[in-house]
C-alpha positions as CSV (number, residue, x, y, z in Angstrom):
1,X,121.3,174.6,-9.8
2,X,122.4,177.8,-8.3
3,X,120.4,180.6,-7.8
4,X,120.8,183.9,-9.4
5,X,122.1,186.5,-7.3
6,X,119.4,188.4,-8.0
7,X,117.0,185.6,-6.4
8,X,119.1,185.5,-3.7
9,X,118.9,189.2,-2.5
10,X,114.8,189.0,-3.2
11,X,114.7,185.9,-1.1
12,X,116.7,187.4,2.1
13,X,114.3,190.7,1.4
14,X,111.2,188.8,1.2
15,X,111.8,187.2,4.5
16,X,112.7,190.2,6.8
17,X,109.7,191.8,5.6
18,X,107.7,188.9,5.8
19,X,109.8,188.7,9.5
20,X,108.9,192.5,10.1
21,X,110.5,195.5,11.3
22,X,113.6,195.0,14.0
23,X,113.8,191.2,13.6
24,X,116.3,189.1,11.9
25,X,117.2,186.3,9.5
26,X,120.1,183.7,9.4
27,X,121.7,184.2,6.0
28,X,121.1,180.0,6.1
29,X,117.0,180.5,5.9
30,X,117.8,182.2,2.5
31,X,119.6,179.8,1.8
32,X,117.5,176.8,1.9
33,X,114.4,179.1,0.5
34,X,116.7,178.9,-2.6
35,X,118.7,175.9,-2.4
36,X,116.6,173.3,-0.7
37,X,118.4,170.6,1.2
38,X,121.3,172.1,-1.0
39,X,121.7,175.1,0.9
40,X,124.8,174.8,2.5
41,X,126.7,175.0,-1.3
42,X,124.7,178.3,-1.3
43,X,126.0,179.9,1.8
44,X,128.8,181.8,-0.2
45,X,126.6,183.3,-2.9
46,X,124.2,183.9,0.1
47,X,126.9,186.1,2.0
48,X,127.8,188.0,-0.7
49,X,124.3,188.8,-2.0
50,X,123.7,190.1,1.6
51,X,126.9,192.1,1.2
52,X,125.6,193.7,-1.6
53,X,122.2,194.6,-0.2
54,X,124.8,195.9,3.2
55,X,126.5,198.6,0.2
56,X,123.2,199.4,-1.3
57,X,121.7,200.1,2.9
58,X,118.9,198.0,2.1
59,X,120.5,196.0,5.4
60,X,122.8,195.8,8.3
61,X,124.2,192.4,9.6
62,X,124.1,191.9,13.5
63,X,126.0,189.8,15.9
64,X,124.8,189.3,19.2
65,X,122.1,192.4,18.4
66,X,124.7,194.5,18.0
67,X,125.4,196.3,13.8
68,X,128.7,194.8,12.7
69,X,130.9,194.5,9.3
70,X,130.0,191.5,7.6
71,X,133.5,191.3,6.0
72,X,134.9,190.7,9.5
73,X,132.4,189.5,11.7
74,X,133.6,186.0,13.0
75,X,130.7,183.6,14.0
76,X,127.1,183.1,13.6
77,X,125.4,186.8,12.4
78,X,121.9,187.8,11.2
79,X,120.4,190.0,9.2
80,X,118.0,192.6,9.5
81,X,115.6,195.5,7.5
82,X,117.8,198.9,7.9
């Protein structure tokens, strides 16, 4: 079963602030909080939730440590508490 997008926004929450201030998540560990071994179907709803909390400035997304647009990042990125 998929997860509700509003599950997925309170899971990637709930784990940078269990993480702490300046550290990051891989959108994947939000996934498999809320997918189990099924996580990798979840990685699109996953993205977009953390796009949505990106509008709202709830987050940034980082590559390489660096603040970049999610929309156009290509690679591996992480998030992180704004």
């Amino acid at each position: 079963m998929m997860a509700s997008s509003v599950e997925l926004e309170d899971a990637i929450l709930r784990l940078l602030e269990e993480r702490g201030a300046d550290k990051t998540i891989c959108p994947s560990e939000a996934a498999r909080v809320v997918a189990g071994e099924d996580w990798r179907e979840s990685m699109p709803a996953v993205r977009e939730a953390a796009h949505r909390l990106v509008s709202r400035g709830s987050i940034v997304v980082t590559q390489e440590g660096e603040v970049v647009d999610g929309n156009t990042a290509r690679g591996p990125v992480r998030l992180r508490l704004r």
